[in-house]
N, C-alpha and C positions, 0 to 999 in steps of 0.2 A: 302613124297608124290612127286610123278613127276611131272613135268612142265604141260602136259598135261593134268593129273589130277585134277592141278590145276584150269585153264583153264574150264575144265568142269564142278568142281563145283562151280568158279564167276559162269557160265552161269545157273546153277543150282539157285543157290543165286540169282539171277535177274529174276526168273521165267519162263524160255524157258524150253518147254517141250521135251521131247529124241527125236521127231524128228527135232524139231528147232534146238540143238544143235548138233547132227549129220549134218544137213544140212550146220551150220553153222562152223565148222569144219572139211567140208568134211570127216566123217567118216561113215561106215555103222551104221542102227540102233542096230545091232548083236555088233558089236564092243564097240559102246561107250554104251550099256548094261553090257557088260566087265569093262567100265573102272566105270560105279555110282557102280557095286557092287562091285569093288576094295574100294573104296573111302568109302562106306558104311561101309566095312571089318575095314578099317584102324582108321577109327573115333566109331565103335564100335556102329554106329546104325543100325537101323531097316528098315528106312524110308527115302526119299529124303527130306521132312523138317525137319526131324531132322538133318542129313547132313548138311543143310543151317545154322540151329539153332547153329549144333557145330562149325560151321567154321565160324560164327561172333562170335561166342565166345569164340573163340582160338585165331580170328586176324590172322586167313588162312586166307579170303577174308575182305574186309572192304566195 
């Protein structure tokens, strides 16, 4: 997973919604749409809490 992927799902993981973290990493909402269904792709869910659910459960985010 990339740095920035990263990055977006901590802010994922913390609760900020696609415009918060767009905002908050200067990206458009189109863009970082791109990057939660990469992320979604990579970790093999469905949903953006599951996302969260897999990435403290992998110890991608803490």
């Amino acid at each position: 997973m990339s740095e920035r992927e990263l990055e977006v799902l901590r802010l994922i993981v913390e609760g900020y919604s696609n415009p918060e973290i767009a905002k908050t990493l200067y990206l458009s909402e189109h863009t970082l749409k791109t990057y939660v269904r990469g992320i979604m792709n990579k970790l093999l869910v469905n949903d953006r809490v599951q996302a969260a659910v897999a990435a403290l459960r992998s110890g991608l985010v803490g």
